[in-house]
Backbone bond lengths (Angstrom), bond angles and torsions (degrees), N, CA, C in turn:
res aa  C-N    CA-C-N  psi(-1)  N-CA   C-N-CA  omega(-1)  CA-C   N-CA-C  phi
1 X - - - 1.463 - - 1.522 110.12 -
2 X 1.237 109.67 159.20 1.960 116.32 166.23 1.040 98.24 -129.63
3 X 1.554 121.09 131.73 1.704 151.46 142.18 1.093 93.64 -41.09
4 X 1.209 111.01 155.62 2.046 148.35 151.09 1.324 106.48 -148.01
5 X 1.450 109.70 118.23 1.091 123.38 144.02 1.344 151.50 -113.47
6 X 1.072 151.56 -173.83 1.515 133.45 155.01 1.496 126.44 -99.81
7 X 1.364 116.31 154.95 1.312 137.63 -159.28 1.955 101.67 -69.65
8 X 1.239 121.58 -165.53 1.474 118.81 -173.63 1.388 87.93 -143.04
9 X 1.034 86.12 146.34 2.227 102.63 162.93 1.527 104.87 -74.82
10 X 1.217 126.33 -38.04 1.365 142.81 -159.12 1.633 85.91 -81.00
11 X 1.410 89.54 134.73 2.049 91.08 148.52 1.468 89.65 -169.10
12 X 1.741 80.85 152.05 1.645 119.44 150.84 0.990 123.02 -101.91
13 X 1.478 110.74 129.66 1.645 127.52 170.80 1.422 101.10 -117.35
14 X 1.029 131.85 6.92 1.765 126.84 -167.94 1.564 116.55 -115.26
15 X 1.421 121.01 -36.27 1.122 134.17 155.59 2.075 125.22 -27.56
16 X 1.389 131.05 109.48 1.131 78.91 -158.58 1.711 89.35 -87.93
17 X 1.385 98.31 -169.16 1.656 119.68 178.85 1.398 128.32 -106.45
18 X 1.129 111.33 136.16 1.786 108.78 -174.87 1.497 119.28 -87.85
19 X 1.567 107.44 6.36 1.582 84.60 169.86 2.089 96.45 -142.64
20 X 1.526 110.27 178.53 1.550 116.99 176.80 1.381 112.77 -123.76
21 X 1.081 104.21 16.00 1.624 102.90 149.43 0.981 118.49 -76.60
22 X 1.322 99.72 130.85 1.812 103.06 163.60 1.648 92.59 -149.89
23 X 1.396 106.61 -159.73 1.638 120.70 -165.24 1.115 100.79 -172.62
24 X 1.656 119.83 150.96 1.191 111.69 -177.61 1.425 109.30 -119.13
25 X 1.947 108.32 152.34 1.767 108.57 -168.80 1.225 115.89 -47.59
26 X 1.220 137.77 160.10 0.841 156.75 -165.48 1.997 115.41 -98.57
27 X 1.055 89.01 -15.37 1.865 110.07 -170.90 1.534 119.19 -115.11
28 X 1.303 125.44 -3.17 1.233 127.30 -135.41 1.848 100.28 -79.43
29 X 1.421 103.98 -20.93 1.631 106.32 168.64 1.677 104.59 -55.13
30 X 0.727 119.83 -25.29 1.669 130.47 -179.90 1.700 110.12 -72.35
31 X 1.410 89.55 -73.39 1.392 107.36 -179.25 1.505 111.90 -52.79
32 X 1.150 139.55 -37.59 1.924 151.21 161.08 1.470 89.82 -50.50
33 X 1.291 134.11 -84.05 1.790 127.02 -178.37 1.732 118.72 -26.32
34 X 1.522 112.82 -52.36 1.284 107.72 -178.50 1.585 119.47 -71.96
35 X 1.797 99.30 -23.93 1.248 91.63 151.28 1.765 143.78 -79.15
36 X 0.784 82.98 -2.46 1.401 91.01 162.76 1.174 147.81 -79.27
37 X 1.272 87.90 -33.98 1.890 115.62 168.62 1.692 96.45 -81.37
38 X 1.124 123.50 -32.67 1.488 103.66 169.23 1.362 124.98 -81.62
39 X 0.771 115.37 3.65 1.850 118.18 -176.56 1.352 100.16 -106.52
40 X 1.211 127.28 3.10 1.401 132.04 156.68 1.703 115.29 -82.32
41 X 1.522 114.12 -13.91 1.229 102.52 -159.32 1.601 97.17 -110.27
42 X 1.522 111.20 136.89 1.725 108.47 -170.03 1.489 95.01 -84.73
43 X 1.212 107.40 165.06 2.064 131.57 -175.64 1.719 89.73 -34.24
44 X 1.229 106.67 -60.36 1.890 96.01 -170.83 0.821 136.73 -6.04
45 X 1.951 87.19 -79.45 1.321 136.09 -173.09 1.542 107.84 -50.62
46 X 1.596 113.10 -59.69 1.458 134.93 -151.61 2.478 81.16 -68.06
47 X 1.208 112.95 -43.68 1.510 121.64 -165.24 1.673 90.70 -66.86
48 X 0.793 105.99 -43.12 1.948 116.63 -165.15 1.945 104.26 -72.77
49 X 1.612 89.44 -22.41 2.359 90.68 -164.00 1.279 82.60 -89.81
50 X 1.248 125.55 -56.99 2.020 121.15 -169.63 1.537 113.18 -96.73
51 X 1.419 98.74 22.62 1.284 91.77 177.17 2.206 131.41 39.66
52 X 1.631 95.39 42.78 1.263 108.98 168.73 1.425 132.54 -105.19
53 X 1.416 118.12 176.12 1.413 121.40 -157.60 2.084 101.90 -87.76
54 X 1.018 108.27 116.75 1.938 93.97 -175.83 1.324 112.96 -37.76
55 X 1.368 124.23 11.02 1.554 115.04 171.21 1.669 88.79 -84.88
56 X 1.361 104.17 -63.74 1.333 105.26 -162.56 1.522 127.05 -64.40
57 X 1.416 102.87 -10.50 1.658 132.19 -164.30 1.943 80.71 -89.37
58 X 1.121 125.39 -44.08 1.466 115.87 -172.54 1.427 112.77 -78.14
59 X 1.367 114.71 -24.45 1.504 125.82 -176.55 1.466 102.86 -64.62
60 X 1.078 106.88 -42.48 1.632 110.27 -161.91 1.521 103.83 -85.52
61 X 1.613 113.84 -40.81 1.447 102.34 174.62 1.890 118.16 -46.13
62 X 1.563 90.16 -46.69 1.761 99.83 -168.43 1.167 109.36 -56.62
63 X 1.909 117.88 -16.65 1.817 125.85 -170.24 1.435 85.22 -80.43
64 X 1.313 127.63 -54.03 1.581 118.53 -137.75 1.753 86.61 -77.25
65 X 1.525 105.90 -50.89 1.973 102.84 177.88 1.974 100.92 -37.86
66 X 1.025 100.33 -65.15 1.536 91.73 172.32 1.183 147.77 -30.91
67 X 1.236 99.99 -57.17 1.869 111.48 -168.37 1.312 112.59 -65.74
68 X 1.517 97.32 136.13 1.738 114.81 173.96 1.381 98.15 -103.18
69 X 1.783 118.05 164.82 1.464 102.19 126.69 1.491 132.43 -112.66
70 X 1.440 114.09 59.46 1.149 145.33 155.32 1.666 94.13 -82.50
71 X 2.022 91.23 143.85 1.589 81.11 -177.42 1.641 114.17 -118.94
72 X 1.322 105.90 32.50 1.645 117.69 137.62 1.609 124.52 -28.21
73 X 1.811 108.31 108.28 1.288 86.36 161.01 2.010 102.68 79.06
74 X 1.502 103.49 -17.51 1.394 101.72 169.15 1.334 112.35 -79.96
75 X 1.960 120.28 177.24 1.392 106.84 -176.76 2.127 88.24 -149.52
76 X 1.161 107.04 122.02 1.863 106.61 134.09 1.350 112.16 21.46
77 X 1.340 131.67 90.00 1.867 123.79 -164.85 1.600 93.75 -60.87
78 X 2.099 117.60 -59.77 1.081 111.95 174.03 1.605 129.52 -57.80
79 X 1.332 105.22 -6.17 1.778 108.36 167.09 1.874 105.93 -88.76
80 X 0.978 98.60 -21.26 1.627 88.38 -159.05 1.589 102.47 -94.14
81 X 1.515 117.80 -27.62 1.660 112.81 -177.74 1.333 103.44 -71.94
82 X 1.233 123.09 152.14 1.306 127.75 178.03 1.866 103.07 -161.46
83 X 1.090 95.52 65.30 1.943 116.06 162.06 1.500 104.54 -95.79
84 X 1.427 102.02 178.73 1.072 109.10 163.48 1.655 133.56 -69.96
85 X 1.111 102.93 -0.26 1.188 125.75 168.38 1.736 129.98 -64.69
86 X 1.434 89.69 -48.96 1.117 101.96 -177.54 1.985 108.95 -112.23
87 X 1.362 95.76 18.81 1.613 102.54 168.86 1.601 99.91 -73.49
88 X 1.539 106.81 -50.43 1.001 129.50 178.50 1.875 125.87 -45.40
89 X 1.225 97.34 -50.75 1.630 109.45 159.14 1.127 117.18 -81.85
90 X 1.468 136.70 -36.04 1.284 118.91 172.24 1.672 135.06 66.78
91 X 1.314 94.23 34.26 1.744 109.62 -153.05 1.620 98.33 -43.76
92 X 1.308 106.20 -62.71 1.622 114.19 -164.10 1.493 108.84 -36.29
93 X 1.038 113.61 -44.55 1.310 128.50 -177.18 2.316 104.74 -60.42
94 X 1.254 102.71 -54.12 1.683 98.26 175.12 1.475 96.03 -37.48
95 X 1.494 86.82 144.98 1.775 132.42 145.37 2.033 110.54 -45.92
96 X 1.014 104.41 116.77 1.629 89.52 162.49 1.582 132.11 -34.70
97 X 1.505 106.97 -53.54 1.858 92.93 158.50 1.455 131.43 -50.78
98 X 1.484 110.85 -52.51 1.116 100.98 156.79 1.355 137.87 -35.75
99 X 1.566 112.95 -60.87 1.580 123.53 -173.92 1.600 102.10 -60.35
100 X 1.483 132.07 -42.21 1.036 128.92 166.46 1.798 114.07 -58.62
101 X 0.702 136.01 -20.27 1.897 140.29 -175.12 1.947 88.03 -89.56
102 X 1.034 126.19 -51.37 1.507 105.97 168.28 1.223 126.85 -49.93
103 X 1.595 113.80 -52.17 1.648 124.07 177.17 1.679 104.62 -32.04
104 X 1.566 94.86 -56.01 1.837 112.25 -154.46 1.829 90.39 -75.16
105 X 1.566 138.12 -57.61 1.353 144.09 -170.21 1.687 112.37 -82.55
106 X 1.425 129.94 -18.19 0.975 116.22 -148.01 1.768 105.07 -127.39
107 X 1.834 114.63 138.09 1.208 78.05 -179.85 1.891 93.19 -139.09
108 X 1.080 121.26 173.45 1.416 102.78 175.32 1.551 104.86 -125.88
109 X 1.348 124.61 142.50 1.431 131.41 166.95 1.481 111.34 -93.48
110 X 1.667 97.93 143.69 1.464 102.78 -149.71 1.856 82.69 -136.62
111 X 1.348 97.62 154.69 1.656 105.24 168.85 1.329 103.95 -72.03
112 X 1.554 113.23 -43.93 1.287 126.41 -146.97 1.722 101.84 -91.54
113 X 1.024 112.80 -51.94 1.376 116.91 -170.81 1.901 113.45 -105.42
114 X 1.099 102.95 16.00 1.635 107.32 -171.45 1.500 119.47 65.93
115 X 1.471 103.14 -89.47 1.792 107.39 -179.75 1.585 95.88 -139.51
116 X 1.702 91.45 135.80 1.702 94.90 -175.59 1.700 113.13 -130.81
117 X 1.241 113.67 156.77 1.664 103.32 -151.39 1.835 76.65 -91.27
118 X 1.438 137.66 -179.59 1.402 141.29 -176.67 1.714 107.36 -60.21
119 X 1.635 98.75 -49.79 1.408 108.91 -165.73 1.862 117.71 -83.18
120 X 1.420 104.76 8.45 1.546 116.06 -174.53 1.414 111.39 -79.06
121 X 1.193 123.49 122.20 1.885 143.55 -154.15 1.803 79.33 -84.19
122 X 1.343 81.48 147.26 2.226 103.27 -162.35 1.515 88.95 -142.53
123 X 1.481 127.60 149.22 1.442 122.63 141.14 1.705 103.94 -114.61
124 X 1.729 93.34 149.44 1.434 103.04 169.15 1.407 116.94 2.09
125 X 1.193 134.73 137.65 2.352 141.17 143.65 1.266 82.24 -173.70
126 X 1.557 59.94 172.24 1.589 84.52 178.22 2.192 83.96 -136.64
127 X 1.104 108.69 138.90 1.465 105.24 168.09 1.859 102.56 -179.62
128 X 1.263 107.51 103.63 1.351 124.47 -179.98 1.203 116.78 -81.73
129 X 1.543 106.15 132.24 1.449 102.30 -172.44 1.895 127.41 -76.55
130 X 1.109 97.51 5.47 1.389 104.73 165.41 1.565 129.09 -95.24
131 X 1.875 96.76 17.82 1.434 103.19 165.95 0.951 128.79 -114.86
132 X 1.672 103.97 164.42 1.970 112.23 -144.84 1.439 73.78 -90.70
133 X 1.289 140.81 132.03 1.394 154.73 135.39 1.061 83.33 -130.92
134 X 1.921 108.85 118.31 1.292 129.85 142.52 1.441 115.00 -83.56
135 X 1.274 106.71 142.96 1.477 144.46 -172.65 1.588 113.49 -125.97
136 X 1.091 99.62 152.52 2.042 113.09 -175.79 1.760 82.75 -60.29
137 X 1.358 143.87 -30.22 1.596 130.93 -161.78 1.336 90.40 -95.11
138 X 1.321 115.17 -65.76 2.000 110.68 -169.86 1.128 99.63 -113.34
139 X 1.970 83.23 -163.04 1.767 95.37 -177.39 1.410 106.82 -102.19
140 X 1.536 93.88 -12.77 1.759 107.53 -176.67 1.199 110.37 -159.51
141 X 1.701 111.68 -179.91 1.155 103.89 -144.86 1.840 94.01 -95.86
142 X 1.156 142.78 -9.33 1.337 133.32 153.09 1.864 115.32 -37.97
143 X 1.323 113.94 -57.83 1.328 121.17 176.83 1.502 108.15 -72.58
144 X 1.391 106.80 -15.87 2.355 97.02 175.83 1.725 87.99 -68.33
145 X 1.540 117.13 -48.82 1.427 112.83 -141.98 1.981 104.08 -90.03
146 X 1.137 109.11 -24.68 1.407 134.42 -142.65 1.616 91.24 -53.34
147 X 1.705 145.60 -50.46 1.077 148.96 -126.29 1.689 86.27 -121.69
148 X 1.547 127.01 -57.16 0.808 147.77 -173.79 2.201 103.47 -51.12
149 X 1.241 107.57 -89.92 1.731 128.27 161.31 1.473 90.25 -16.73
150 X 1.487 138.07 -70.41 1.608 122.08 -158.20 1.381 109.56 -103.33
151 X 1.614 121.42 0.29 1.636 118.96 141.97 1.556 102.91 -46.61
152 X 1.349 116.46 -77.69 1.889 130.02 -178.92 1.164 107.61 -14.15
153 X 1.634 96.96 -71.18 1.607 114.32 -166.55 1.590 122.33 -55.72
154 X 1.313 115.69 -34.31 1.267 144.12 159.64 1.587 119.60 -49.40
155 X 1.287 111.84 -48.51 1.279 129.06 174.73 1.546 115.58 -69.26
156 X 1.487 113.28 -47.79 1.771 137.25 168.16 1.189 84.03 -44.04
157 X 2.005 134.51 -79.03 0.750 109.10 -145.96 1.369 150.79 -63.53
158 X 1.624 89.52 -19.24 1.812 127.68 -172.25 1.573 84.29 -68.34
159 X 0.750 141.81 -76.77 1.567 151.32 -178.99 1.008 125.19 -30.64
160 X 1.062 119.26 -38.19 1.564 125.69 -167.40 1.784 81.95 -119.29
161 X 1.189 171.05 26.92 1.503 178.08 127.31 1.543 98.84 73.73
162 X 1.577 103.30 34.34 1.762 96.48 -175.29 1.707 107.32 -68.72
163 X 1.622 115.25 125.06 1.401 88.95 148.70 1.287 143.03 -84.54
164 X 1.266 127.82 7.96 1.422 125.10 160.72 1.264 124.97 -117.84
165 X 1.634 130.28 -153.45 1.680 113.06 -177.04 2.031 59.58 -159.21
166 X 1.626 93.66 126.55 1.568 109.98 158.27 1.819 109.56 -98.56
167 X 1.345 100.03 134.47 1.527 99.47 -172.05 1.718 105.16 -89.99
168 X 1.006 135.49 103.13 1.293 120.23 163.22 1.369 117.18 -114.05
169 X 1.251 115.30 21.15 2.023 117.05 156.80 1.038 98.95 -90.31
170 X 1.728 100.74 155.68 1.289 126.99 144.12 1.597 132.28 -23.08
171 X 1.026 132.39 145.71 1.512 136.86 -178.37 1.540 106.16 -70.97
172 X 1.509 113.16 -24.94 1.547 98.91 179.01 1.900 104.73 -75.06
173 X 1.197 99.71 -31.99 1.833 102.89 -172.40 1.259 100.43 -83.90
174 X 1.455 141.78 -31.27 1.472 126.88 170.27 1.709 108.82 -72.72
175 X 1.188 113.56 -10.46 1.368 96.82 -178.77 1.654 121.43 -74.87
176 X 1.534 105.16 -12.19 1.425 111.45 -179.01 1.616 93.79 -77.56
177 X 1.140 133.09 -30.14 1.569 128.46 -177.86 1.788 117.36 -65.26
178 X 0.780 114.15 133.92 1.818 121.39 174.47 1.472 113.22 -85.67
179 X 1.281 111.50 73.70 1.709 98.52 174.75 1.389 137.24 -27.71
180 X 1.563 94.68 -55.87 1.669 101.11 168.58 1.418 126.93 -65.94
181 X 1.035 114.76 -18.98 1.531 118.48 164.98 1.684 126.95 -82.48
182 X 1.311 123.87 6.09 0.986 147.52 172.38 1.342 102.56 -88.51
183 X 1.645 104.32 140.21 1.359 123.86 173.41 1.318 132.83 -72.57
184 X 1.691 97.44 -1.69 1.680 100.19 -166.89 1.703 110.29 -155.07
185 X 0.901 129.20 123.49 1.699 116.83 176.91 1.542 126.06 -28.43
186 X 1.156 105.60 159.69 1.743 110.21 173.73 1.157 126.28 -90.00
187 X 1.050 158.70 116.04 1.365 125.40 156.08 1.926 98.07 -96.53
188 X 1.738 91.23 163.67 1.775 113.31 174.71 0.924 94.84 -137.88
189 X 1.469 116.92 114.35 1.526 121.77 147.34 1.545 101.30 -82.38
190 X 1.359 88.54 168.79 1.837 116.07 -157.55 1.342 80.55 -142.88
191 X 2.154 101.37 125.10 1.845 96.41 146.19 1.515 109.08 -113.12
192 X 1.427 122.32 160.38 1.477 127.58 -146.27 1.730 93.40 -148.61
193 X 1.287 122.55 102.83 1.169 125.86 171.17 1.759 126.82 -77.87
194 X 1.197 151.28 148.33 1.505 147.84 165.77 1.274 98.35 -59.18
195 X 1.504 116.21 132.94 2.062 111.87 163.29 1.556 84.10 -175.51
196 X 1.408 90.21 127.05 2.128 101.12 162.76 1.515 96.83 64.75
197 X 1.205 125.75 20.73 1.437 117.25 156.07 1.741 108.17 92.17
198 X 1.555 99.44 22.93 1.263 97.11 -169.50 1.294 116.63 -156.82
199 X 1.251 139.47 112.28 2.174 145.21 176.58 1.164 81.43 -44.47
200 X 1.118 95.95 110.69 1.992 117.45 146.76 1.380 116.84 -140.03
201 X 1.286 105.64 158.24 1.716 122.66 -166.24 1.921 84.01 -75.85
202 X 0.971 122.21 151.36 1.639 140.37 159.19 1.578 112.63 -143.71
203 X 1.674 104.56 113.39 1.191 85.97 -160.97 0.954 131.64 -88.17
204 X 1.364 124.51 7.39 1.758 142.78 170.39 1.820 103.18 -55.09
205 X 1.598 95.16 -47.39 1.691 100.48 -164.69 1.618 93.55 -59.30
206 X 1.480 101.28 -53.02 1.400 118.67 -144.63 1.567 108.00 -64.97
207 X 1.582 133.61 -31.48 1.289 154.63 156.70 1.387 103.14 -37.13
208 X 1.441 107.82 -74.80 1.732 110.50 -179.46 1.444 111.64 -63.82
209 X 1.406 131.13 -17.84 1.249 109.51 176.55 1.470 125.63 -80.04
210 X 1.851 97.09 -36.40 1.712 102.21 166.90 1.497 107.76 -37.51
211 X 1.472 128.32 -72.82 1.397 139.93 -166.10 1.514 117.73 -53.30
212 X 1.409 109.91 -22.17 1.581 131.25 162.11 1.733 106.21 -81.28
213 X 0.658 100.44 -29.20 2.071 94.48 179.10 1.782 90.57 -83.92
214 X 1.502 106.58 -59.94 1.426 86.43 -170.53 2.083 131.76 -74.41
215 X 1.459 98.91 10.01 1.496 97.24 156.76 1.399 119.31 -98.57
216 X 1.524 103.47 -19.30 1.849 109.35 164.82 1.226 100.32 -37.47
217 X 1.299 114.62 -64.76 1.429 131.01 -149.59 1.390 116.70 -56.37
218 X 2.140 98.82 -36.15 1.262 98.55 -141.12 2.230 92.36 -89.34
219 X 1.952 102.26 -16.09 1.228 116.30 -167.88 1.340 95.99 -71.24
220 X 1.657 121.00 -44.11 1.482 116.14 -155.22 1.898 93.05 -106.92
221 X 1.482 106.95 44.19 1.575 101.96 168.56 1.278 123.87 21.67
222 X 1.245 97.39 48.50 1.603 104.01 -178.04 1.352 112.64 -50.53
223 X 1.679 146.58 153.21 1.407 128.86 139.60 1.666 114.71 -118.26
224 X 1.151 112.34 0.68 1.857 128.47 -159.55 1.202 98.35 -123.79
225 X 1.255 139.65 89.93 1.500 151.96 150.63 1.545 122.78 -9.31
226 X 1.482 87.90 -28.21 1.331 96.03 -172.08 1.724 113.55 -74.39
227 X 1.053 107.09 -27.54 1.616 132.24 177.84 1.352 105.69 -48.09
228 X 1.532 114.98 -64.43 1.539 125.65 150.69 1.482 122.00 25.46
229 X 1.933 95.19 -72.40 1.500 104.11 177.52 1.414 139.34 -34.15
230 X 1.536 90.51 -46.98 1.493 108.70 172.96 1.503 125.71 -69.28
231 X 1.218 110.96 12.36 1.131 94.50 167.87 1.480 113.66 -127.88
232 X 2.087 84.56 156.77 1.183 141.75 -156.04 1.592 116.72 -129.70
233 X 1.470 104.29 88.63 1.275 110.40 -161.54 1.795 97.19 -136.19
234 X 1.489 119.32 121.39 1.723 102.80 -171.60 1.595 134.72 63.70
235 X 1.476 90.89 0.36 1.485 82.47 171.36 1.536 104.34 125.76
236 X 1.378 120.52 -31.44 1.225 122.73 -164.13 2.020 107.13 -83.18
237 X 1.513 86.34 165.20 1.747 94.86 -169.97 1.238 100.52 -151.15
238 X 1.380 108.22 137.16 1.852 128.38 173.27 2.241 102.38 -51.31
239 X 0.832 114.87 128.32 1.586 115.16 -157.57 1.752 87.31 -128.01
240 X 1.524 112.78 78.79 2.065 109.44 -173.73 1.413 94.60 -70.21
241 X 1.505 145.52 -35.40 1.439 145.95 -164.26 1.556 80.03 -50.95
242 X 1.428 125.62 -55.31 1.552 108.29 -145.79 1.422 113.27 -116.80
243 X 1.837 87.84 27.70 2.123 88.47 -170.74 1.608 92.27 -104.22
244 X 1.771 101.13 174.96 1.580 93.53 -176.32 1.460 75.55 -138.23
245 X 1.479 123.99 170.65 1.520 130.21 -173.71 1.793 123.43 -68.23
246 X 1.275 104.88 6.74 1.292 134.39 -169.86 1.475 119.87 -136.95
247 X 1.203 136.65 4.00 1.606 149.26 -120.34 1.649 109.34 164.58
248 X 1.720 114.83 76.69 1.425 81.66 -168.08 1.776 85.62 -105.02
249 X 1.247 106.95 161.63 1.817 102.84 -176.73 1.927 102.53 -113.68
250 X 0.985 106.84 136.05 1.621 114.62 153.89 1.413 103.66 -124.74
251 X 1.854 77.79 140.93 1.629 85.66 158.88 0.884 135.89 -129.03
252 X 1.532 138.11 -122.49 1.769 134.02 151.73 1.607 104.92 172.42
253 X 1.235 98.76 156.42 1.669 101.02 167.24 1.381 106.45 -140.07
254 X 1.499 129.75 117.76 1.103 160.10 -147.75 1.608 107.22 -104.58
């Protein structure tokens, strides 16, 4: 199988890191264009497109004035996100086999960089893929990445001989992906917490649990999706009454 996940708003660059592997993206002729179109846009503009605060609207200008793709000063994509997502995975913390079984299974979708293998050198942005930055190709950045992201993914898969693609991003970062153009089915697990008398998605839980399935995965070298089921991480449990062959659900009551 191959993971997808999504990228974090949050990062660390200060932390240090225990290993010097890295690799470099695979897209970055891409990723230099979108920067470009942002270094056209003054603090306002950039506060007004992602809807941020001019602290943060200036932060990001000074990233995009910044960024090379020289990988100076770059960091580890899975070292450098630090959401809740990846509280949940906890990379720093993996074993080298492990951290290597992400490289080979795991991939993350990025606004900025399209699709990135764990160990691919990133500098600082912030750029979400659910923003309208029109470009001479789209109107946004789902349609810059959309053809491009499931070429990659397509390619991962041939490579790695996964037959499936496990979804564990967000719906805004799978939406840049083309299902039907994929070589292999999806599955989405769903985690579903007890509250008010009722399984519902929460998405604080539900963030950290994706990133918790995918270090399950990455500790017990998973390669068969199907394995998946079994896990039992925090409480949560494979729930077949309410899974569909595409849809698997865990839940828990806390």
């Amino acid at each position: 199988m191959l993971i997808v996940l999504s990228p974090a708003k949050s990062l660390d660059f200060t932390t240090p890191v225990k290993t010097d592997i890295a690799t470099t993206p695979d897209m970055l002729d891409r990723s230099a264009r979108l920067i470009e179109v942002l270094r056209g846009y003054s603090l306002g503009q950039v506060a007004e497109l992602m809807s941020l605060s001019d602290k943060l609207a200036a932060l990001n200008v000074a990233r995009y004035a910044d960024w090379t793709p020289a990988p100076g000063g770059a960091r580890q994509a899975v070292l450098a996100f630090n959401g809740d997502v990846y509280g949940g995975l906890d990379a720093p913390s993996l074993k080298p086999k492990a951290l290597a079984w992400t490289q080979q299974r795991l991939r993350i979708l990025s606004g900025l960089y399209g699709l990135l293998r764990p160990l691919d050198l990133i500098h600082p942005h912030r750029l979400e893929m659910g923003t309208k930055l029109p470009t001479a190709d789209a109107k946004d950045l789902v349609g810059f990445w959309g053809n491009a992201v499931t070429d990659r993914l397509n390619e991962a898969i041939a490579a790695s001989g996964a037959p499936v693609l496990v979804n564990l991003a967000s719906q805004e970062y799978f939406h840049a992906v083309q299902p039907k153009r994929l070589t292999v089915p999806v599955i989405h697990p769903v985690f579903e917490d007890w509250k008010d008398g009722n399984y519902k998605i929460i998405s604080f839980y539900a963030k950290r649990a994706r990133g918790l399935m995918a270090r399950y995965a990455a500790e017990k070298g998973i390669e068969e999706a199907e394995k998946l089921k079994r896990f039992k991480v925090d409480g949560y449990v494979f729930v077949k009454k309410v899974s569909t062959d595409t849809e698997w659900v865990f839940r828990r009551k806390m």
